[in-house]
VMD Tcl script that builds the backbone (N, CA, C; Angstrom):
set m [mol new atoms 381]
animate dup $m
set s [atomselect $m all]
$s set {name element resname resid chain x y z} {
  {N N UNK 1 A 101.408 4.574 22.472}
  {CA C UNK 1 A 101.580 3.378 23.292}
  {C C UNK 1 A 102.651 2.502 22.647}
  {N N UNK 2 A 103.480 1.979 23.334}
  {CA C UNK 2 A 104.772 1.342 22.956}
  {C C UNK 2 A 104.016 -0.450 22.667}
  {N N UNK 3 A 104.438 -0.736 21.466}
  {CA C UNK 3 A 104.944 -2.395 21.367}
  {C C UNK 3 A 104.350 -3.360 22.066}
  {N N UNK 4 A 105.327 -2.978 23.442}
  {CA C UNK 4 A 105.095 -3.754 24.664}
  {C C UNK 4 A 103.801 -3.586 25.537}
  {N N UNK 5 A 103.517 -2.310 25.621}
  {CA C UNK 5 A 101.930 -2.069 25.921}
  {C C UNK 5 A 101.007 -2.193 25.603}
  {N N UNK 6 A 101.270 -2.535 24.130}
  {CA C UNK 6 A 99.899 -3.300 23.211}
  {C C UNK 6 A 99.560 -4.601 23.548}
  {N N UNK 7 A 100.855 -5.487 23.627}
  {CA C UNK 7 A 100.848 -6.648 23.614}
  {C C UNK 7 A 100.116 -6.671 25.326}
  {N N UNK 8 A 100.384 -6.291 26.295}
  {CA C UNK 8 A 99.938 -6.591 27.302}
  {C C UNK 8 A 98.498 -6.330 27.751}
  {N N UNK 9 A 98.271 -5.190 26.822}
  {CA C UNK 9 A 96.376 -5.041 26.730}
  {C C UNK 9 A 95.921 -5.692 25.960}
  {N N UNK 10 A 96.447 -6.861 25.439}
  {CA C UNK 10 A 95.296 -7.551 24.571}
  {C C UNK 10 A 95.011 -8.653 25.226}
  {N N UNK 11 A 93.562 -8.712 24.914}
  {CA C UNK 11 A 92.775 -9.782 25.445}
  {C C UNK 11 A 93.180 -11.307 25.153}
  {N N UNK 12 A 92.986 -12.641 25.568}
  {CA C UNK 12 A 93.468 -13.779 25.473}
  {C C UNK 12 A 92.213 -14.407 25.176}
  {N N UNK 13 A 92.005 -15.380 23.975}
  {CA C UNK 13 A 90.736 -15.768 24.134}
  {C C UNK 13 A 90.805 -17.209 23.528}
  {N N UNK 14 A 90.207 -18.192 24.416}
  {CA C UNK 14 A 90.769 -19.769 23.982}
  {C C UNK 14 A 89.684 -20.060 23.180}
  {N N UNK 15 A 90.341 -20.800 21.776}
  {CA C UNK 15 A 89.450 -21.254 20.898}
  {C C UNK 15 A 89.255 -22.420 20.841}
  {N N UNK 16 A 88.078 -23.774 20.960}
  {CA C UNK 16 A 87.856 -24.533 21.250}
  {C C UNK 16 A 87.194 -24.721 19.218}
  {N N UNK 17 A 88.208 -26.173 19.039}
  {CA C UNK 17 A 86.871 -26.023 17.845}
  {C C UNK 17 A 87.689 -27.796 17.303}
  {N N UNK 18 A 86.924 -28.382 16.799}
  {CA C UNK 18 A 87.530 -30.009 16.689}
  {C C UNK 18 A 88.053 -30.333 14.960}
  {N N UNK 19 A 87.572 -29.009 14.177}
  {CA C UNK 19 A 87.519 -29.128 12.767}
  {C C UNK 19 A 88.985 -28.296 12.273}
  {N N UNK 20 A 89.912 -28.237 12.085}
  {CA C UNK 20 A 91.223 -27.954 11.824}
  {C C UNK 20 A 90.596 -26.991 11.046}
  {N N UNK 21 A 90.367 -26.701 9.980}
  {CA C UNK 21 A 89.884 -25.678 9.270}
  {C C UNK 21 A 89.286 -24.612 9.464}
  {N N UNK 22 A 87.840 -24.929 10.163}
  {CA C UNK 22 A 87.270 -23.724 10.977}
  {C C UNK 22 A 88.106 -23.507 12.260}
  {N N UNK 23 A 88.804 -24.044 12.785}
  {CA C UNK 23 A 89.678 -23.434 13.988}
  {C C UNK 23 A 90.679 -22.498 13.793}
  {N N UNK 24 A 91.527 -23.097 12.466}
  {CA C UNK 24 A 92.455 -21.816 11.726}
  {C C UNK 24 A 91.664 -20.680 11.384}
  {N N UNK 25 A 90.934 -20.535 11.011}
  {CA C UNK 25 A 89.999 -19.372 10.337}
  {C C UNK 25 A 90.102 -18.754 11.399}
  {N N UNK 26 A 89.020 -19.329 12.397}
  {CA C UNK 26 A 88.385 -18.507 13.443}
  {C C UNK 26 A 89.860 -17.881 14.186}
  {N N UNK 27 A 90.884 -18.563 14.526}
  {CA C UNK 27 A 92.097 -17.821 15.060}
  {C C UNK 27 A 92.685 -16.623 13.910}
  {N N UNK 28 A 93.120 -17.347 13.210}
  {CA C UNK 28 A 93.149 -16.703 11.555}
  {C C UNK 28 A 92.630 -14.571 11.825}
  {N N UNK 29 A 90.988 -14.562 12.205}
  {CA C UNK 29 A 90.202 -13.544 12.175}
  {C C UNK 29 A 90.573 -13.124 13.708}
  {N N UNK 30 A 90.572 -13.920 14.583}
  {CA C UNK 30 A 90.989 -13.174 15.920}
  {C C UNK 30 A 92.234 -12.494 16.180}
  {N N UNK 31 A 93.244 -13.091 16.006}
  {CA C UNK 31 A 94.558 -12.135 16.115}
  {C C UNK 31 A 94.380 -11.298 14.838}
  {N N UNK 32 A 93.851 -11.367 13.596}
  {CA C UNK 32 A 94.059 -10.054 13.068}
  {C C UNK 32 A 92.983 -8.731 13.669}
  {N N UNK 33 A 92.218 -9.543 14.779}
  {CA C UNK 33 A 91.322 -8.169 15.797}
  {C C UNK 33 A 92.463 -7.783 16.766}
  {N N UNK 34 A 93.713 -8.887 16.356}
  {CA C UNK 34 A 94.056 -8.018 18.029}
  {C C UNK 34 A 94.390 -9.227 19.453}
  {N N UNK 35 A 93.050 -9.657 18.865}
  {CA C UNK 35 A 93.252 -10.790 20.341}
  {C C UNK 35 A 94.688 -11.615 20.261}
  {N N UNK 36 A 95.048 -11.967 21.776}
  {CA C UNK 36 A 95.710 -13.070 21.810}
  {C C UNK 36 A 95.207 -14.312 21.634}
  {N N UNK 37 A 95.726 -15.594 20.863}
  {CA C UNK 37 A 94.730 -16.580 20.694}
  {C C UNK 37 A 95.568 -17.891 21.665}
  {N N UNK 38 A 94.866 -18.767 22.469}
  {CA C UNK 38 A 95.296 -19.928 22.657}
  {C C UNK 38 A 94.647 -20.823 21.744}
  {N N UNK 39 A 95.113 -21.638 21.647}
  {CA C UNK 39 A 94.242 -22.989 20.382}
  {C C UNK 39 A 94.393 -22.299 18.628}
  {N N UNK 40 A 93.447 -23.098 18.194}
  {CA C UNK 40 A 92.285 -23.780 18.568}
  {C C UNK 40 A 93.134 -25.284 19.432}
  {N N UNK 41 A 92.367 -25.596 20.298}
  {CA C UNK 41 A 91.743 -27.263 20.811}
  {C C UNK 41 A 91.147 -27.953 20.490}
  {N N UNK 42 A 91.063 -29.013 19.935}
  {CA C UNK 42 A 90.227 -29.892 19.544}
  {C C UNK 42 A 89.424 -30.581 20.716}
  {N N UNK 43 A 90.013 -31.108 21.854}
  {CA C UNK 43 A 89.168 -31.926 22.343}
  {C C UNK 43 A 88.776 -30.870 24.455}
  {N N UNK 44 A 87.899 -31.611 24.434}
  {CA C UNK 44 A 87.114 -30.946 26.108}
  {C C UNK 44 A 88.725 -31.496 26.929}
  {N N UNK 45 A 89.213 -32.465 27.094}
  {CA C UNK 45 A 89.988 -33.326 27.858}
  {C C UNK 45 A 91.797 -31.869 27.710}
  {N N UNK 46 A 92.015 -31.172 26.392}
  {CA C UNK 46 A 92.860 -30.349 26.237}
  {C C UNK 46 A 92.404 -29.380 26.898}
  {N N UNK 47 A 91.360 -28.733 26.467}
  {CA C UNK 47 A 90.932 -27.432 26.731}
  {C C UNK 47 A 90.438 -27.099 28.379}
  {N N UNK 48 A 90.495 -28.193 29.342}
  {CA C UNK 48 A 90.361 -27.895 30.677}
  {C C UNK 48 A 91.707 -27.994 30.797}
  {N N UNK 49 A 92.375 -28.943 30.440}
  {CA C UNK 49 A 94.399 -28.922 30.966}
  {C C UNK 49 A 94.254 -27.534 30.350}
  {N N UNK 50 A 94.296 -26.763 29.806}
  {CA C UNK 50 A 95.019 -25.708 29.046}
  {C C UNK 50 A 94.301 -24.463 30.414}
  {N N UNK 51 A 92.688 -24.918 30.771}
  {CA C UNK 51 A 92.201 -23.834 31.982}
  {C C UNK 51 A 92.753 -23.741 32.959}
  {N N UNK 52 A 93.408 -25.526 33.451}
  {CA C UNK 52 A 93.858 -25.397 34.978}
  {C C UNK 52 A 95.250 -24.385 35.098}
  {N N UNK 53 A 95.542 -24.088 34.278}
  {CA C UNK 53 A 97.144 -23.449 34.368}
  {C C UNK 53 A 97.111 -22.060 33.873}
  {N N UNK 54 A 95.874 -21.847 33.406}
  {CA C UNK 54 A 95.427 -20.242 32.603}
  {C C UNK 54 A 93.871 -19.910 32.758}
  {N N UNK 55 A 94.207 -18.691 32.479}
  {CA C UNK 55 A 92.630 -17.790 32.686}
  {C C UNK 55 A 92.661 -16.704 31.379}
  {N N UNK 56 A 91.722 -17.619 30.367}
  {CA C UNK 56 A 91.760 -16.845 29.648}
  {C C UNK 56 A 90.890 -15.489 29.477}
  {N N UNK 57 A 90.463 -14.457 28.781}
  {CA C UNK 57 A 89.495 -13.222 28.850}
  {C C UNK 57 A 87.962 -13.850 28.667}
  {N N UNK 58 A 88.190 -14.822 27.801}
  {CA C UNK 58 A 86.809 -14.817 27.228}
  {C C UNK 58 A 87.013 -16.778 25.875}
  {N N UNK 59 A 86.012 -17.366 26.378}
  {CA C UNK 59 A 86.434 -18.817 25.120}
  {C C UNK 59 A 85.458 -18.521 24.322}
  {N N UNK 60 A 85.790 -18.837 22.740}
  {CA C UNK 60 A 84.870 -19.338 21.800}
  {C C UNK 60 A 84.618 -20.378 21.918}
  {N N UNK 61 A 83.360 -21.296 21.703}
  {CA C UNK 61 A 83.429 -22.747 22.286}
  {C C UNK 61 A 82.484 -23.517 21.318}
  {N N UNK 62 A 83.223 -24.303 20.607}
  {CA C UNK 62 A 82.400 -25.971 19.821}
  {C C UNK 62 A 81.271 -26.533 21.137}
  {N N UNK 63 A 80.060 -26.641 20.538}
  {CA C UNK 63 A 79.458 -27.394 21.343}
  {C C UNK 63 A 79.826 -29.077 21.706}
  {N N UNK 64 A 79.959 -29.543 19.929}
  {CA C UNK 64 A 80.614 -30.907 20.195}
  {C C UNK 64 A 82.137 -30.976 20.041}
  {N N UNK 65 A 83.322 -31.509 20.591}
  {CA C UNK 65 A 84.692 -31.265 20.205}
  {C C UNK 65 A 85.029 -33.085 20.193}
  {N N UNK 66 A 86.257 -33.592 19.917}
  {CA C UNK 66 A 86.783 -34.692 19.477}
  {C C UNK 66 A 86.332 -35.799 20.391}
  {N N UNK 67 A 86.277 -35.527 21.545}
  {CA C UNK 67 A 85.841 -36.338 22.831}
  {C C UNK 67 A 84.581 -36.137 23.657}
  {N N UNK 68 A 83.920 -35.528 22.552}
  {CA C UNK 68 A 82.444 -35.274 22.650}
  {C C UNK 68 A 81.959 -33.838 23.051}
  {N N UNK 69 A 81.054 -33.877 24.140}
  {CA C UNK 69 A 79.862 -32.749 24.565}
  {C C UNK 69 A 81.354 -31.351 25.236}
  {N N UNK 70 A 80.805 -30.404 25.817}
  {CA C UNK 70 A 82.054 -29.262 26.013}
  {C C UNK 70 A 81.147 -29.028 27.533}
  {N N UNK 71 A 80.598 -30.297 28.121}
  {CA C UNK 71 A 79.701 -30.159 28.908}
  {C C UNK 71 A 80.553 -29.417 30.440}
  {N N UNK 72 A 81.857 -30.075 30.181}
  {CA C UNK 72 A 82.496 -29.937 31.750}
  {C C UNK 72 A 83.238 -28.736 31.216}
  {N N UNK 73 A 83.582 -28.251 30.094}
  {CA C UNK 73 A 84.097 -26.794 29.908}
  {C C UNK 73 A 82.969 -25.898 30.424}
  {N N UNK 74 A 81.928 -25.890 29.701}
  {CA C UNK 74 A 80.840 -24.943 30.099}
  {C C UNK 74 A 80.955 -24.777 31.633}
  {N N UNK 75 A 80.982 -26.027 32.690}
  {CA C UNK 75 A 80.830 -25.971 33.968}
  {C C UNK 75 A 81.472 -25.249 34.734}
  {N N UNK 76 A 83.050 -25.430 34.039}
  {CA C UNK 76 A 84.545 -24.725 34.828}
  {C C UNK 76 A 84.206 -23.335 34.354}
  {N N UNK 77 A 83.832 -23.123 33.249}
  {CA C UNK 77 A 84.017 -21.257 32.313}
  {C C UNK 77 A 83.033 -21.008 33.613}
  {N N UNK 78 A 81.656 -21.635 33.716}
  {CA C UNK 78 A 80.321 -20.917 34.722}
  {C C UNK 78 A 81.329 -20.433 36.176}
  {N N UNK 79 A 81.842 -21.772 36.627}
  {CA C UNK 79 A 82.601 -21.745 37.851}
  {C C UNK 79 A 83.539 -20.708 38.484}
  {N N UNK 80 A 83.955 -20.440 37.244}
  {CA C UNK 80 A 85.501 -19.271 37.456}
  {C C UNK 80 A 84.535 -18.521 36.957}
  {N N UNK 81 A 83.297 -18.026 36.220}
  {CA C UNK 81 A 83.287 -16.729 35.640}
  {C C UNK 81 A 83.812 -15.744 34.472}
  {N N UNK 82 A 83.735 -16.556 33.708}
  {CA C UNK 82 A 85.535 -17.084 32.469}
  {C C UNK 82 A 83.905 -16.657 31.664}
  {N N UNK 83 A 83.489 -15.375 30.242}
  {CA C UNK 83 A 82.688 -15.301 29.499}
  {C C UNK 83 A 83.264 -16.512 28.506}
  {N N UNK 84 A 81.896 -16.668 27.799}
  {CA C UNK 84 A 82.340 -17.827 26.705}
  {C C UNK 84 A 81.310 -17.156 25.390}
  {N N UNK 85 A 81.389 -17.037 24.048}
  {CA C UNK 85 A 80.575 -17.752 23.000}
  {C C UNK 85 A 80.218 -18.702 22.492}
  {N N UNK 86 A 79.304 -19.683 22.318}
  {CA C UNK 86 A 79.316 -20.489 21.386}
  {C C UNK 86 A 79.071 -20.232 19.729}
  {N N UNK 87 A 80.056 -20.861 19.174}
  {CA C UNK 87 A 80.360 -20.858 17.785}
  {C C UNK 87 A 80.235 -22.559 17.225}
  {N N UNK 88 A 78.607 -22.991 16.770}
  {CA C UNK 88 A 78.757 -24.122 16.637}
  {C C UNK 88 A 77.502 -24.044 15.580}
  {N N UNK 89 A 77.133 -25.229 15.120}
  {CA C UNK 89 A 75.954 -25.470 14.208}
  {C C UNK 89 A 75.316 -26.393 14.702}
  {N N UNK 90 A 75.481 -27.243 16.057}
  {CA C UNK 90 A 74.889 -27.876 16.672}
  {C C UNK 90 A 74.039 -27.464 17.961}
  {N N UNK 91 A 72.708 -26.821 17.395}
  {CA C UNK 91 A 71.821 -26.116 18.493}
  {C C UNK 91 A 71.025 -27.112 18.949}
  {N N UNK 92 A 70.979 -28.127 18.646}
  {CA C UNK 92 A 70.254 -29.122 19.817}
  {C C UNK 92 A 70.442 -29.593 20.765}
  {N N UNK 93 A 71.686 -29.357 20.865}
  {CA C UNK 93 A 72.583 -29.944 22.288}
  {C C UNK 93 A 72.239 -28.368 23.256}
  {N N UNK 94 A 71.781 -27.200 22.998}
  {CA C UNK 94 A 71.436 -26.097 23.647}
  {C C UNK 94 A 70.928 -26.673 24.713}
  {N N UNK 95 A 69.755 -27.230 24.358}
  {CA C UNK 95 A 68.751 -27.768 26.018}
  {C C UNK 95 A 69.608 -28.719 26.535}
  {N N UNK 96 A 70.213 -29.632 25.933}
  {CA C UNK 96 A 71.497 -30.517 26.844}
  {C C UNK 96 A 72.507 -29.636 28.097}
  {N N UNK 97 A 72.740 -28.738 27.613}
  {CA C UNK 97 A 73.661 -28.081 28.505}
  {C C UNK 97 A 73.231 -26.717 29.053}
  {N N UNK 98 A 72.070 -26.828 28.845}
  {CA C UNK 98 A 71.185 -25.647 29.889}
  {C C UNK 98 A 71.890 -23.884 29.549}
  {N N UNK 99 A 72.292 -24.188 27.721}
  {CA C UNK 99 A 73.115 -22.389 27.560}
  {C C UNK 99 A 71.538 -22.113 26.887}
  {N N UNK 100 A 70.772 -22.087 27.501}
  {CA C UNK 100 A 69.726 -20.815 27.238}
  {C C UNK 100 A 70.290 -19.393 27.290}
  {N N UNK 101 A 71.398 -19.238 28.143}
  {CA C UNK 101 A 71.744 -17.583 28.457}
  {C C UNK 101 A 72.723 -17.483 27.484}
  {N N UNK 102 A 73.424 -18.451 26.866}
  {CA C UNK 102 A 74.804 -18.283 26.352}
  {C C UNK 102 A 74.505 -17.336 25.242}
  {N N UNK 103 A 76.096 -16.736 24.837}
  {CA C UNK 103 A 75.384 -16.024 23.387}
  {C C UNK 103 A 75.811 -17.106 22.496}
  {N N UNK 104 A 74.978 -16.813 21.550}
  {CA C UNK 104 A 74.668 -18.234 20.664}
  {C C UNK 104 A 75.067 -17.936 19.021}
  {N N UNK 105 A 76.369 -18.212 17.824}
  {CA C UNK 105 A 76.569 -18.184 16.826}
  {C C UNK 105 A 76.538 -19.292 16.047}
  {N N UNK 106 A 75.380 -18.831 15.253}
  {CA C UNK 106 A 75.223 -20.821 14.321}
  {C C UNK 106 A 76.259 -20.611 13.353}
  {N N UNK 107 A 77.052 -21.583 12.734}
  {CA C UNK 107 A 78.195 -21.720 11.989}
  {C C UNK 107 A 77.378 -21.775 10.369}
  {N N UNK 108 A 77.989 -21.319 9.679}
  {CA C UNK 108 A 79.352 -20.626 9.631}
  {C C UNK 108 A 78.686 -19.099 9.847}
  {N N UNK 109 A 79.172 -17.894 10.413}
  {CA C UNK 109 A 78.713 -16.786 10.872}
  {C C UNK 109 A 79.958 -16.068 9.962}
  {N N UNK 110 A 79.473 -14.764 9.961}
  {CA C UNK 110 A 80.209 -13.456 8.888}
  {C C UNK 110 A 81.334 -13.272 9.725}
  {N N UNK 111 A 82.547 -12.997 9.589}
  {CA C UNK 111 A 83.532 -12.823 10.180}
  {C C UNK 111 A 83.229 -11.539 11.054}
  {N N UNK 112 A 82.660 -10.519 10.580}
  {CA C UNK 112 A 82.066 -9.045 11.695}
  {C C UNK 112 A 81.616 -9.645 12.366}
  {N N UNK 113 A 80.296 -10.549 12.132}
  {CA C UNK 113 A 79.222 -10.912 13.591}
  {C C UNK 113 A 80.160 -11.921 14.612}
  {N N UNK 114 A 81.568 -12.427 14.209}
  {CA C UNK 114 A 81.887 -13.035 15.091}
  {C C UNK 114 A 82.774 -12.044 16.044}
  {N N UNK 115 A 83.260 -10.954 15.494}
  {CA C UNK 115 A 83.593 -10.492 16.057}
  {C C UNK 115 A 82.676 -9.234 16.766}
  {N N UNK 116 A 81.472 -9.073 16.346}
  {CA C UNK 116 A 80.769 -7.869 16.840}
  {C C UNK 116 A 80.436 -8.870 18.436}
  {N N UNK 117 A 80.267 -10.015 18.150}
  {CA C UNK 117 A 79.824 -10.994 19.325}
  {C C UNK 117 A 80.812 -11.071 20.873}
  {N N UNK 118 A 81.684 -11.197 20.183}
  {CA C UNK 118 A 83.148 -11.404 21.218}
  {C C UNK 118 A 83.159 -10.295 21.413}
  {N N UNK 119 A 83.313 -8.900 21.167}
  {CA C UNK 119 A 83.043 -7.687 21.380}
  {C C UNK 119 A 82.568 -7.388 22.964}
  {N N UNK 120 A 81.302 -7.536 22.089}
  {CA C UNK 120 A 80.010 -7.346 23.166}
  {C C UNK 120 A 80.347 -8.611 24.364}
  {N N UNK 121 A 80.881 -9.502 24.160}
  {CA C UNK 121 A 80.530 -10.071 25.289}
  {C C UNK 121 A 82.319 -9.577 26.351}
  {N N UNK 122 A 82.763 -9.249 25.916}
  {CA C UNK 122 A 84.076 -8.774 26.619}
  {C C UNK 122 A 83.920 -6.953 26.716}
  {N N UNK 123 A 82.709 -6.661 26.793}
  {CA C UNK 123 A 82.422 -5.399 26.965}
  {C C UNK 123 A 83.442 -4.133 26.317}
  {N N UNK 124 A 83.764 -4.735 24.881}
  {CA C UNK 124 A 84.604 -3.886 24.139}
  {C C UNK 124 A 83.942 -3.029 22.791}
  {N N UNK 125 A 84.405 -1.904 22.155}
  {CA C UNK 125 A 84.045 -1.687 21.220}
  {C C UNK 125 A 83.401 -2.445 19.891}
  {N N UNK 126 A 84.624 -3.305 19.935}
  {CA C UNK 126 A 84.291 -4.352 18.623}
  {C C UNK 126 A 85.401 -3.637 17.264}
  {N N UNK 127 A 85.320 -4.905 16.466}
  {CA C UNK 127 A 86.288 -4.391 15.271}
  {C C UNK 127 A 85.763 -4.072 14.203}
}
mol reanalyze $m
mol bondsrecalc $m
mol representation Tube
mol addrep $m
């Protein structure tokens, strides 16, 4: 497979995360799987401008981000059908935003399980 054919089978996956550090990482570990990365984003108010104009494969998603709850991301990802993970350490806000179904990674998670996660939820092998 040529270059150019790689680049066009790889998945796009928007990273939502408000902490500069864990957002580099987490991109950091995704493009070396492969993925294409948008972000990280810090705030809910970026990361819907960044949806209305793109469709990404699949978001990693901060429960809380700079401008608070990721309440109206969750809504648009449900809306379009857009898979998401959450990658957060804030599980109390779970019953706030009704992700009983979501798949759920408490921070900080092993770099495999984040990716065995995104995997599975983009119905891929995994890395």
């Amino acid at each position: 497979m040529s270059e150019l054919s790689r680049q066009e089978c790889r998945r796009t996956v928007l990273v939502t995360e408000d902490d500069a550090i864990v957002g580099f990482d987490l991109t950091d570990i995704l493009e070396a799987a492969g993925y294409r990365i948008a972000g990280p984003v810090n705030s809910s108010a970026k990361a819907l401008d960044w949806l209305r104009a793109n469709v990404p494969d699949a978001v990693v998603l901060d429960v809380v981000l700079k401008d608070g709850s990721c309440t109206e991301i969750v809504r648009e990802l449900r809306r379009r059908q857009i898979p998401f993970l959450i990658y957060s350490g804030r599980r109390q806000h779970q019953a706030d935003l009704d992700l009983s179904d979501a798949k759920w990674l408490e921070k900080p998670a092993a770099h495999h399980d984040i990716l065995t996660a995104l995997a599975c939820l983009l119905g891929t092998s995994g890395s």
